[in-house]
GUMISE-677476 format. One record per atom (N, C-alpha, C): residue in one letter; x, y, z. Coordinates in Angstrom, 3 decimals. Example, Ala and Ser with C-alpha at 12.3 -4.5 7.8 and 13.67 -1.06 7.14 Angstrom:
% GUMISE-677476
+------+----------+----------+----------+
| type |       px |       py |       pz |
+------+----------+----------+----------+
|    a |   13.190 |   -5.690 |    7.800 |
|    a |   12.300 |   -4.500 |    7.800 |
|    a |   13.200 |   -3.300 |    7.800 |
|    s |   12.850 |   -2.250 |    7.080 |
|    s |   13.670 |   -1.060 |    7.140 |
|    s |   12.900 |    0.030 |    7.870 |
+------+----------+----------+----------+
//
This chain:
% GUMISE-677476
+------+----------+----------+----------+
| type |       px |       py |       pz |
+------+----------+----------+----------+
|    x |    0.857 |   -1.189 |    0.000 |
|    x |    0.000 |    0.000 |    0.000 |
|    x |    0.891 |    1.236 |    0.000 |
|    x |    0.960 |    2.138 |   -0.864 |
|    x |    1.086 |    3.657 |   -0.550 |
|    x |    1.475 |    4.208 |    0.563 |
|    x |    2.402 |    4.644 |    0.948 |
|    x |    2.170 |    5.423 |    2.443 |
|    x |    1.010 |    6.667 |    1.741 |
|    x |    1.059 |    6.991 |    1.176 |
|    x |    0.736 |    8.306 |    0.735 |
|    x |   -0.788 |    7.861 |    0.709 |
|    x |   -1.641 |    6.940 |    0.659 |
|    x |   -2.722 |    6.851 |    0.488 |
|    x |   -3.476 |    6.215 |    1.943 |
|    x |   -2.601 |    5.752 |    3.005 |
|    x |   -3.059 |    5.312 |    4.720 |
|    x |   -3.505 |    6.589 |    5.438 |
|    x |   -4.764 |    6.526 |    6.113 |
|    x |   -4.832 |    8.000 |    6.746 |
|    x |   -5.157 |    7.468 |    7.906 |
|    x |   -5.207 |    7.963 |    9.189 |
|    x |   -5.781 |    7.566 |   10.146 |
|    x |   -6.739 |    8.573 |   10.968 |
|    x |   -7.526 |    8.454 |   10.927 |
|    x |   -8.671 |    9.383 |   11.875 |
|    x |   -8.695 |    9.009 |   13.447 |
|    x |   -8.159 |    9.860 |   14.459 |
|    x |   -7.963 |    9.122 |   15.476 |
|    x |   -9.288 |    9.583 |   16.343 |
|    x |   -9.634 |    9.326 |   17.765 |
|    x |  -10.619 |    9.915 |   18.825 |
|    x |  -10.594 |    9.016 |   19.704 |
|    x |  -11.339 |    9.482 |   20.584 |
|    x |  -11.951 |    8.849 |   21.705 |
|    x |  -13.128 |    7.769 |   21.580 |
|    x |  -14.230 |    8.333 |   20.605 |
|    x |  -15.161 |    7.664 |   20.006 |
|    x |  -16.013 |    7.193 |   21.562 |
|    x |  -16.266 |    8.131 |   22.574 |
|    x |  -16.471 |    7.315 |   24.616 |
|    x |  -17.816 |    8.135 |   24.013 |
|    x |  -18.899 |    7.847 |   23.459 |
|    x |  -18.732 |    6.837 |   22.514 |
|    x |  -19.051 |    7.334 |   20.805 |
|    x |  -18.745 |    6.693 |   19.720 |
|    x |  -19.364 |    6.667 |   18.384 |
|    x |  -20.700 |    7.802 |   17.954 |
|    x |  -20.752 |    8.549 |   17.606 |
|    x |  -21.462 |    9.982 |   17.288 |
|    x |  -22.380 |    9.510 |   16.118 |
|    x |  -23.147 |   10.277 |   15.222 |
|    x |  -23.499 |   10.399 |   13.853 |
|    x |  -22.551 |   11.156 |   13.247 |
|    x |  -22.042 |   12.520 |   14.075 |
|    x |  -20.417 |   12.953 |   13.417 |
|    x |  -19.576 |   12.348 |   13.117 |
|    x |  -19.549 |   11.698 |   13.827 |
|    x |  -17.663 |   10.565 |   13.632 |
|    x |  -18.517 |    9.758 |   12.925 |
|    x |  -19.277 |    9.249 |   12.786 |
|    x |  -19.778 |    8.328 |   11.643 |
|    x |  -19.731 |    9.002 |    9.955 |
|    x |  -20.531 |   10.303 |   10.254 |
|    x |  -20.110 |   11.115 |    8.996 |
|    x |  -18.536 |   11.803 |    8.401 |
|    x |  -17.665 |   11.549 |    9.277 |
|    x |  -16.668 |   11.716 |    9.526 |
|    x |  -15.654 |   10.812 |    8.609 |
|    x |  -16.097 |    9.734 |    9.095 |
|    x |  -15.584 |    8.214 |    8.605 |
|    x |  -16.149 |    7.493 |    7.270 |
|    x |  -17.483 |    7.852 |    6.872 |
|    x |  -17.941 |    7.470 |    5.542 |
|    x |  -17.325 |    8.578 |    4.613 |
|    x |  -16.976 |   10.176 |    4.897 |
|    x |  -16.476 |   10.844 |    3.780 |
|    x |  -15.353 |   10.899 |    3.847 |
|    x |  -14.342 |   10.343 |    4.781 |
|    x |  -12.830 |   10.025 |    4.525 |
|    x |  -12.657 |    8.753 |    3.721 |
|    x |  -13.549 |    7.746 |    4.156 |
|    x |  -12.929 |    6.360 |    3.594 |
|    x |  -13.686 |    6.372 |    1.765 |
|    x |  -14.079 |    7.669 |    1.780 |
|    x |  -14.317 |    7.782 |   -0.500 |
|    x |  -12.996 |    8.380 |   -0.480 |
|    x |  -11.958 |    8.922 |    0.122 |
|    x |  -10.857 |    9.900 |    0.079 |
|    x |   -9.933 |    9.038 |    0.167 |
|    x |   -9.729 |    8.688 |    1.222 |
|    x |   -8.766 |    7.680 |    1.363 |
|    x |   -9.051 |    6.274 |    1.515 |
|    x |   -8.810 |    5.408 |    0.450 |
|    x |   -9.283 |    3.829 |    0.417 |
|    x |   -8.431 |    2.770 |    1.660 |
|    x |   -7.577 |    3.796 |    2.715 |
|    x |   -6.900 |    2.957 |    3.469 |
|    x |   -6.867 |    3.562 |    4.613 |
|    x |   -8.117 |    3.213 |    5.474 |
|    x |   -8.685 |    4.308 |    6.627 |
|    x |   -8.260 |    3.574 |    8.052 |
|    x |   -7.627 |    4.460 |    9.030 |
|    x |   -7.660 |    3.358 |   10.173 |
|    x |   -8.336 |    4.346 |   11.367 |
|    x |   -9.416 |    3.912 |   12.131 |
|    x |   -9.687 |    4.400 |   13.180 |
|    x |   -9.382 |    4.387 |   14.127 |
|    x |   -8.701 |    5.026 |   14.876 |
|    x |   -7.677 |    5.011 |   15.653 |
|    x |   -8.315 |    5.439 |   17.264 |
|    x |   -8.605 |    4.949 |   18.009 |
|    x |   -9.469 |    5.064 |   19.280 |
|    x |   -7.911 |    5.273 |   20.291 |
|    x |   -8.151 |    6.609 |   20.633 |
|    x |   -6.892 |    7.368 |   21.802 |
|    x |   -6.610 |    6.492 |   23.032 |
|    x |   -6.040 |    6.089 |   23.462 |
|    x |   -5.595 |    5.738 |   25.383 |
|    x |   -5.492 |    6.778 |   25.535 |
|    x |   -6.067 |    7.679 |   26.403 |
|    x |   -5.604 |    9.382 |   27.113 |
|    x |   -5.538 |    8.727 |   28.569 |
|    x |   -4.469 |    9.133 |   29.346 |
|    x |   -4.520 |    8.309 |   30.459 |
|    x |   -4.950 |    9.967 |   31.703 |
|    x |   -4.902 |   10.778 |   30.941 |
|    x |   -5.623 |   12.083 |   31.679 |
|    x |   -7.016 |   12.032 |   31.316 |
|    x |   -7.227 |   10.657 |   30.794 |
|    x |   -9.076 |   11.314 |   30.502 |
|    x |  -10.012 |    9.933 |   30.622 |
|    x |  -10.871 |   10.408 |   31.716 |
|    x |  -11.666 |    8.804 |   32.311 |
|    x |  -12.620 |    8.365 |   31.145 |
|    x |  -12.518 |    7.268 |   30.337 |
|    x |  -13.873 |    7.086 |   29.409 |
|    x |  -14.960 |    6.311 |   30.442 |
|    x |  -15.795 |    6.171 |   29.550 |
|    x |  -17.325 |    5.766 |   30.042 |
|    x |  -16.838 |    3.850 |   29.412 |
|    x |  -16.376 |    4.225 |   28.140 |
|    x |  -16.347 |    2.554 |   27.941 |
|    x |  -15.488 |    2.123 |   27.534 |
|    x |  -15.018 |    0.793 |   27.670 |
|    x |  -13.311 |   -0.050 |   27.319 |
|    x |  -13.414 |    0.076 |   25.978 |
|    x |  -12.084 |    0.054 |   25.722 |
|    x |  -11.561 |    0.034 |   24.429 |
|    x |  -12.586 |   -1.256 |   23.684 |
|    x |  -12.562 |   -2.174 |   24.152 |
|    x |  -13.144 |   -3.126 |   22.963 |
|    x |  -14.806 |   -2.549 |   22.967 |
|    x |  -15.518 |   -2.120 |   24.617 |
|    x |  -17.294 |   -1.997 |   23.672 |
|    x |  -16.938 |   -0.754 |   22.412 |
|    x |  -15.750 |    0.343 |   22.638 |
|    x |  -16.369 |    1.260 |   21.418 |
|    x |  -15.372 |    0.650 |   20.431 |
|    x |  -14.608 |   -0.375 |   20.011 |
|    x |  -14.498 |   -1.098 |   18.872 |
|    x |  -15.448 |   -1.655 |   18.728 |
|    x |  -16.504 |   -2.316 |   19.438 |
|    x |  -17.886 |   -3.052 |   19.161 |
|    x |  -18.925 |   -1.433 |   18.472 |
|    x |  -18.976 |   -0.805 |   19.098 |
|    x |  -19.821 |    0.237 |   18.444 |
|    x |  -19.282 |    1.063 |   17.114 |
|    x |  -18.132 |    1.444 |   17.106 |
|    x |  -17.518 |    1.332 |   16.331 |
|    x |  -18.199 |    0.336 |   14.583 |
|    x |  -17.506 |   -0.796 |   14.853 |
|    x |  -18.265 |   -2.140 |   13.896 |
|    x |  -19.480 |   -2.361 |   13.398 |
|    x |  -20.150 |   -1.850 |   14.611 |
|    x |  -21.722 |   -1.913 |   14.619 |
|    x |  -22.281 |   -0.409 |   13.573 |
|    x |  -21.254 |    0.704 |   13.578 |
|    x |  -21.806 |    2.019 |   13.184 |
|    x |  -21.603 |    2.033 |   11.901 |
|    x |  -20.513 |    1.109 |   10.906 |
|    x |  -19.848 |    1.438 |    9.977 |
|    x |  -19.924 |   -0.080 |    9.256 |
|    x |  -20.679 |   -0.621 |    9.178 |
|    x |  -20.655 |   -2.041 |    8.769 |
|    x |  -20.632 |   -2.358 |    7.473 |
|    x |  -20.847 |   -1.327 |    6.029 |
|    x |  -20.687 |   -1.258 |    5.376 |
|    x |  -19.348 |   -0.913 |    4.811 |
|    x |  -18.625 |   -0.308 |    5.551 |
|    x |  -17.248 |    0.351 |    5.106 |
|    x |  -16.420 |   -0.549 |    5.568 |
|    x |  -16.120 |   -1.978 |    4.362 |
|    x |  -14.962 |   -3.077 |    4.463 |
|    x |  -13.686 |   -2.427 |    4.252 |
|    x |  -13.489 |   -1.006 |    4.100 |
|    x |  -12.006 |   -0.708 |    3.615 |
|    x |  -10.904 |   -0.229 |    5.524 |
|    x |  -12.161 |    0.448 |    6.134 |
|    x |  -11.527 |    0.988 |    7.430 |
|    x |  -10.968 |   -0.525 |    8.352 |
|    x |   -9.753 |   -0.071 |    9.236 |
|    x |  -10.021 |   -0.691 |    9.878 |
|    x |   -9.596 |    0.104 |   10.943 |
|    x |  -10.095 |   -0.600 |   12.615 |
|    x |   -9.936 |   -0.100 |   13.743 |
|    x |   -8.994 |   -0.322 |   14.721 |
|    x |   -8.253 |    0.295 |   15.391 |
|    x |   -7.069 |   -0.085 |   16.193 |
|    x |   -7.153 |    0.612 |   17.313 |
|    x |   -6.056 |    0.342 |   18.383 |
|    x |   -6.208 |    1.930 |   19.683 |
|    x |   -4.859 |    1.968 |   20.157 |
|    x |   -4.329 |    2.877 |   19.959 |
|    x |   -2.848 |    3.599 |   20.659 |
|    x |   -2.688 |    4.586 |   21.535 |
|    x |   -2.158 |    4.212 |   22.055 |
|    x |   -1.397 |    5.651 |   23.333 |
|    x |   -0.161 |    5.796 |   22.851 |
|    x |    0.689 |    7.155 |   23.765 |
|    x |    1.124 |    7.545 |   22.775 |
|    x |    0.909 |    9.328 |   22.371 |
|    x |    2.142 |    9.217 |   21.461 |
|    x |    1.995 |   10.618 |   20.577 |
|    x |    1.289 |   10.239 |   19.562 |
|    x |    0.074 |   10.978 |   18.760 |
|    x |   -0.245 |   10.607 |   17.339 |
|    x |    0.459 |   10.544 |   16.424 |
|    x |    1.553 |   11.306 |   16.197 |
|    x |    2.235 |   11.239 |   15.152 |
|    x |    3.151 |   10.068 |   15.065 |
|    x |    3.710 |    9.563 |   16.279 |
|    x |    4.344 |    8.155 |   16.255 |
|    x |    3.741 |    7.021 |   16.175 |
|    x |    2.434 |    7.219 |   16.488 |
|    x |    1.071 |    5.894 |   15.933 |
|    x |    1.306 |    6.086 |   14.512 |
|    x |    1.355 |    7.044 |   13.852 |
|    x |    0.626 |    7.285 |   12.706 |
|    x |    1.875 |    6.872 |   11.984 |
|    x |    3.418 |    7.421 |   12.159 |
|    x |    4.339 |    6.659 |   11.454 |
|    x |    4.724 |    5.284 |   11.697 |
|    x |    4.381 |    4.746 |   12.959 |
|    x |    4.183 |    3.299 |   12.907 |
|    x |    3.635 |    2.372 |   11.972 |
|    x |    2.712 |    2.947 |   11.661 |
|    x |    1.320 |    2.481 |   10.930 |
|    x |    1.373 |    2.320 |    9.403 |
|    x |    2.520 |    3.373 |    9.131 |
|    x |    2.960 |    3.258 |    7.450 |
|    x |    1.674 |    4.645 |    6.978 |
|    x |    0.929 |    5.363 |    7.884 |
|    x |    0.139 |    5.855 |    7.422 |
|    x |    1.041 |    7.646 |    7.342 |
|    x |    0.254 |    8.697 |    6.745 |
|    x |    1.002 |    9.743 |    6.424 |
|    x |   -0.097 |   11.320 |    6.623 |
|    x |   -1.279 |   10.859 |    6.597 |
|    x |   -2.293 |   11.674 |    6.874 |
|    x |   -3.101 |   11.277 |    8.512 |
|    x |   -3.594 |   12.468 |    9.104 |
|    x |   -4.395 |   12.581 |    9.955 |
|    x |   -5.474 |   13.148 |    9.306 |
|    x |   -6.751 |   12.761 |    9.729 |
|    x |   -8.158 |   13.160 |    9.640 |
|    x |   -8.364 |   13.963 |   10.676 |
|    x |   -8.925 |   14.936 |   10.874 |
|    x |   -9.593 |   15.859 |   11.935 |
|    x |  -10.930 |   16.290 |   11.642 |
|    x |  -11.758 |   16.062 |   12.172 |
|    x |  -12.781 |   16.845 |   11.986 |
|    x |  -13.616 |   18.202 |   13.024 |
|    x |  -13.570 |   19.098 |   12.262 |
|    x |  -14.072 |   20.291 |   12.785 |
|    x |  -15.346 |   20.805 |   12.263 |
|    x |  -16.082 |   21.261 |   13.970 |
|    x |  -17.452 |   21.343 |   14.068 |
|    x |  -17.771 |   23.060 |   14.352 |
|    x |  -16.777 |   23.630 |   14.854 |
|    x |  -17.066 |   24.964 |   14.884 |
|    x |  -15.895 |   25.704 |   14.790 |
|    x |  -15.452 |   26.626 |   14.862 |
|    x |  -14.456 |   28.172 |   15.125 |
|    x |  -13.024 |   27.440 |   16.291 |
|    x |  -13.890 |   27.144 |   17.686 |
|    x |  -13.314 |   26.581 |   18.778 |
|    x |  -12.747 |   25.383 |   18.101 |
|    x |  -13.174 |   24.736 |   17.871 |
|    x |  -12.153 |   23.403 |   17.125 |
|    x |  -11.168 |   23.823 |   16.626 |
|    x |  -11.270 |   24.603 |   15.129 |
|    x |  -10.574 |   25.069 |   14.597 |
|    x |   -8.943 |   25.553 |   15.133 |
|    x |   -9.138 |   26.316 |   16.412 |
|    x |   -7.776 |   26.818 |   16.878 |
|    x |   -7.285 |   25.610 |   17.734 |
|    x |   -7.932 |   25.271 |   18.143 |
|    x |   -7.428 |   23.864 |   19.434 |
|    x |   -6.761 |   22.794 |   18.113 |
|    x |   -6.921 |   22.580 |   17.345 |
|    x |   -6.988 |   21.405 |   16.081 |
|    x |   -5.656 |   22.212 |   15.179 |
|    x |   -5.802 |   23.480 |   14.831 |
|    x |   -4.705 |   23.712 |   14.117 |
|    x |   -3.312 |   24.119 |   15.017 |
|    x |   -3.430 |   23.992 |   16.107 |
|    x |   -2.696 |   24.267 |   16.613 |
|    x |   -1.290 |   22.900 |   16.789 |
|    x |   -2.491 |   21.795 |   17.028 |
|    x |   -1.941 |   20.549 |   17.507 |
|    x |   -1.454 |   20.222 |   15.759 |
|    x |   -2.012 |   20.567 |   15.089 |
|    x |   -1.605 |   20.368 |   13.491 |
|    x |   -0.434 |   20.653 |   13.316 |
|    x |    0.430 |   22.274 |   13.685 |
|    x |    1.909 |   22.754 |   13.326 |
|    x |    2.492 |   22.101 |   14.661 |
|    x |    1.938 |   21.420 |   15.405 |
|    x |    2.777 |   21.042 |   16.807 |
|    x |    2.977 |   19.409 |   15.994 |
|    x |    1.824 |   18.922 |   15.282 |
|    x |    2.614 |   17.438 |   15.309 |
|    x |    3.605 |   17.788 |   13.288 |
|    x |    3.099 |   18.440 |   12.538 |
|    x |    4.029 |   18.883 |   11.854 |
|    x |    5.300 |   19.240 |   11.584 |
|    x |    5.766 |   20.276 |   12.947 |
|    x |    7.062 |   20.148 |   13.483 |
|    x |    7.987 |   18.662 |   14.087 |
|    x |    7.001 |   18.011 |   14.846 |
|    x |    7.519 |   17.008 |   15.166 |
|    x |    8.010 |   15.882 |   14.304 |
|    x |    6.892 |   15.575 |   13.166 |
|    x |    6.908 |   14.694 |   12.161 |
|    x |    6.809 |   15.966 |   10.508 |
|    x |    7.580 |   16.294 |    9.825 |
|    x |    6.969 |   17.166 |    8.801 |
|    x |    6.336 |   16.267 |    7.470 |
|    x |    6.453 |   14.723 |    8.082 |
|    x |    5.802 |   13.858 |    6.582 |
|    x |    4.671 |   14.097 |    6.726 |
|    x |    4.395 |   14.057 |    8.139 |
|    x |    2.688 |   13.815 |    8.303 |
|    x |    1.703 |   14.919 |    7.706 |
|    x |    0.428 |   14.953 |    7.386 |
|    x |    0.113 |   15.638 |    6.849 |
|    x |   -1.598 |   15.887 |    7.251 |
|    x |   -1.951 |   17.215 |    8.057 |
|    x |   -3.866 |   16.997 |    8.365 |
|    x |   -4.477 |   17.378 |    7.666 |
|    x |   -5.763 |   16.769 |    7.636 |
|    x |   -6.356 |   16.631 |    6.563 |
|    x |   -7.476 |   17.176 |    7.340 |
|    x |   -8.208 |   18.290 |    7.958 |
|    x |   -9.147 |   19.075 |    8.313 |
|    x |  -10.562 |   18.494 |    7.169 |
|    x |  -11.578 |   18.253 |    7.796 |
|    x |  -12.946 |   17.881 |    7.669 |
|    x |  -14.048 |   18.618 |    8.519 |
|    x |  -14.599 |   19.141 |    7.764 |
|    x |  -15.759 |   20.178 |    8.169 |
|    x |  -16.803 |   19.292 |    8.434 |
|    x |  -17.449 |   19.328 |    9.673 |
|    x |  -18.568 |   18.186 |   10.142 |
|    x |  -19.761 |   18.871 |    9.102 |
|    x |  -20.822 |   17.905 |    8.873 |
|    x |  -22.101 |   18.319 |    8.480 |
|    x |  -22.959 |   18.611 |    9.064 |
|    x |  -23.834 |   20.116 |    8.672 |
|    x |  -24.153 |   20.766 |    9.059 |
|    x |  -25.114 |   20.358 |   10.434 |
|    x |  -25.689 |   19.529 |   10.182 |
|    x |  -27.075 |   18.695 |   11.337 |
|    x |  -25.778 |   17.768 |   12.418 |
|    x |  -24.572 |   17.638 |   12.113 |
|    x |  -23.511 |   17.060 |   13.061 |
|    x |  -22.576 |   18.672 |   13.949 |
|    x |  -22.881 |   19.867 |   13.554 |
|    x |  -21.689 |   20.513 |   13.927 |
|    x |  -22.025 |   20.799 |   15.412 |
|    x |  -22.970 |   20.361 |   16.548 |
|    x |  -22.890 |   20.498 |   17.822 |
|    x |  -22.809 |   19.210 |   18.540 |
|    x |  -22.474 |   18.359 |   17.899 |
|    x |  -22.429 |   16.806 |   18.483 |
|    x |  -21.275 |   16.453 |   19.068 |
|    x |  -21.348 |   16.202 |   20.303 |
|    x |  -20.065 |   15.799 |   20.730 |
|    x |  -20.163 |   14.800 |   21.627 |
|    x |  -19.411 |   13.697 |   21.573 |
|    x |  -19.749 |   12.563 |   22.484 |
|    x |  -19.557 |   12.947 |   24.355 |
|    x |  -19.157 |   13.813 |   24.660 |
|    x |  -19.370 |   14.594 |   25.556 |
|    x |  -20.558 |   14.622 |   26.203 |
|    x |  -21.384 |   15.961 |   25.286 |
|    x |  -22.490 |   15.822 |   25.275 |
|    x |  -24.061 |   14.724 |   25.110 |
|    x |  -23.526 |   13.954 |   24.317 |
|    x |  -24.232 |   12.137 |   24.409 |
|    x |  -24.111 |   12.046 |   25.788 |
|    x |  -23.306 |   12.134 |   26.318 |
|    x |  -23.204 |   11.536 |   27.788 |
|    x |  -23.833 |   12.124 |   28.743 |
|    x |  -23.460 |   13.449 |   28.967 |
|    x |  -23.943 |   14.404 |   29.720 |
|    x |  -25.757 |   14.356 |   29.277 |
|    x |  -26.078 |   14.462 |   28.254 |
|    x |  -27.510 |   14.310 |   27.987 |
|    x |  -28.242 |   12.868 |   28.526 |
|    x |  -27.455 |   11.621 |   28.061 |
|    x |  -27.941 |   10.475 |   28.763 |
|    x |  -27.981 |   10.184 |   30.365 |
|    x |  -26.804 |   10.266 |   31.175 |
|    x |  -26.899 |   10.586 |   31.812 |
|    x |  -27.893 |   11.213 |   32.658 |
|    x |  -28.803 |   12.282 |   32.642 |
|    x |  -29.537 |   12.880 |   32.761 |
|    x |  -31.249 |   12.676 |   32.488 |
|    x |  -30.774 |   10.956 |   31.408 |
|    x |  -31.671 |   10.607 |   31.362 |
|    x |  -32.733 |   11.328 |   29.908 |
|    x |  -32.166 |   12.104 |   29.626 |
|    x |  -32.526 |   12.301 |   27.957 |
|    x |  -32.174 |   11.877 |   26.548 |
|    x |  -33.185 |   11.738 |   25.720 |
|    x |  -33.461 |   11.059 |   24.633 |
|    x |  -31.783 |   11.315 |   23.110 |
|    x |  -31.125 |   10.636 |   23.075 |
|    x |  -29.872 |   10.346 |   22.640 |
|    x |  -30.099 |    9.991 |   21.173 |
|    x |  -31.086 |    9.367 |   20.851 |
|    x |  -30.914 |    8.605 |   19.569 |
|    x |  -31.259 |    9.623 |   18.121 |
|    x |  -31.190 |   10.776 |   18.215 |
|    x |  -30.804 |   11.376 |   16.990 |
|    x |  -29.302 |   11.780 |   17.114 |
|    x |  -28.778 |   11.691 |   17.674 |
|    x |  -27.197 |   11.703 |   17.737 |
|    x |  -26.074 |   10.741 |   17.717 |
|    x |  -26.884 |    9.565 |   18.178 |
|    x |  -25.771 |    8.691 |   18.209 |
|    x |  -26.789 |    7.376 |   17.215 |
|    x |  -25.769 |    6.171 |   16.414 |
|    x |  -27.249 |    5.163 |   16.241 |
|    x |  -27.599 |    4.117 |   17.291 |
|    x |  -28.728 |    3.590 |   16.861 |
|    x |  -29.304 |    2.746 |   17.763 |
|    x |  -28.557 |    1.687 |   18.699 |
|    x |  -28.071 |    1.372 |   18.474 |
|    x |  -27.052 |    0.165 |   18.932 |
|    x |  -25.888 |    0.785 |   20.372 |
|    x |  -25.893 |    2.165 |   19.627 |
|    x |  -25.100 |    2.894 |   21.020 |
|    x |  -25.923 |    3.430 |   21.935 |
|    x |  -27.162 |    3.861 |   21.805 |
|    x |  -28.521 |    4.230 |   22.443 |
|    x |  -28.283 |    3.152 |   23.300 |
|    x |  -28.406 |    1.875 |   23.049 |
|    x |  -28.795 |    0.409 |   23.651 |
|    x |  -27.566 |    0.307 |   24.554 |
|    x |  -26.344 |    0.543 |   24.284 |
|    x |  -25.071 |    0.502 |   24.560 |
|    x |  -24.678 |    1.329 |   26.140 |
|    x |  -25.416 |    2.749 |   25.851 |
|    x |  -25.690 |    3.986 |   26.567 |
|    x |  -26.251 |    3.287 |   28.045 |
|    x |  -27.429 |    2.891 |   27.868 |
|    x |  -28.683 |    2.709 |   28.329 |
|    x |  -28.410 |    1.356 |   29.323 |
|    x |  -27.994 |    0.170 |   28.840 |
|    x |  -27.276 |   -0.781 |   29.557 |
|    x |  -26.248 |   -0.119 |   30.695 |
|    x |  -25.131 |    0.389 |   30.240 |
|    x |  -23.868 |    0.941 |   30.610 |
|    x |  -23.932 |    2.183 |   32.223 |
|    x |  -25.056 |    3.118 |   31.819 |
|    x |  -25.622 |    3.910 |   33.169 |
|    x |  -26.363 |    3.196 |   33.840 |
|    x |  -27.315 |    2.471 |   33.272 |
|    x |  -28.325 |    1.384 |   34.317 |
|    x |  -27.196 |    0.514 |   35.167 |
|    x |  -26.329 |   -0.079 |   34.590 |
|    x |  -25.053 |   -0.561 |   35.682 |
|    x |  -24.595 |    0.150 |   36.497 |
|    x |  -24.221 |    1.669 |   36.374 |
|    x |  -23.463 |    2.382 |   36.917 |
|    x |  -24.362 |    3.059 |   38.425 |
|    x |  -25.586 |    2.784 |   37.838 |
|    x |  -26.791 |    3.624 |   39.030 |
|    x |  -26.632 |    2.195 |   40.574 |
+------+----------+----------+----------+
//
């Protein structure tokens, strides 16, 4: 394969959005060699293990045989040259993204100058979605499933009913 044609879209995915889903169907027409890359942040508590949001994950994208899914800690840019890959995916939902995102862009640029981001403008009915917010809304006990799909609703819903 190309280095020049591996991209990797990395996140948290705590959990799987309709953004990051739209995210991931208009990278993988771009790049035919997509890897989703689910973060270890060891400064940041998720809601679910690495394998349920590779299960939601699978479950969100079941049509797209070209991606595949992995999870690293770590610097991104040393995942990403590990990987044989040469592009990052980012996707940005508002203004605030924008500076937080380009910033980390000339920071992993400097570090690595092969690598290369590839900025993605969320769609328009996705640009306030944040798996954040999924949570904070469920949590609370409000209705989730125009934001996330069904399977993570179910996922959601199991996952706090344990936690109560």
């Amino acid at each position: 394969m190309n280095k020049k044609q591996r991209a990797v879209y990395p996140g948290s995915f705590d959990p799987i959005t309709n953004g990051h889903i739209d995210i991931i169907q208009r990278a993988a027409r771009v790049f035919p060699d997509l890897v989703v890359a689910i973060v270890g942040n060891p400064n940041k508590t998720t809601l679910f293990s690495f394998e349920e949001r590779i299960d939601m994950i699978e479950a969100a994208v079941p049509e797209i045989s070209t991606i595949q899914i992995d999870m690293f800690s770590g610097l991104l840019v040393d995942y990403v040259e590990s990987i044989g890959a040469s592009v990052v995916i980012r996707g940005l939902r508002a203004i605030s993204d924008f500076e937080y995102e380009f910033q980390m862009a000339l920071s992993n640029a400097k570090m690595k100058p092969d690598i290369e981001t590839f900025f993605m403008m969320s769609s328009e009915q996705y640009s306030y979605v944040s798996s954040r917010l999924i949570k904070e809304v469920a949590v609370l006990g409000g209705d989730v499933s125009a934001f996330v799909p069904e399977y993570v609703v179910k996922k959601l819903s199991e996952k706090l009913r344990l936690s109560n």
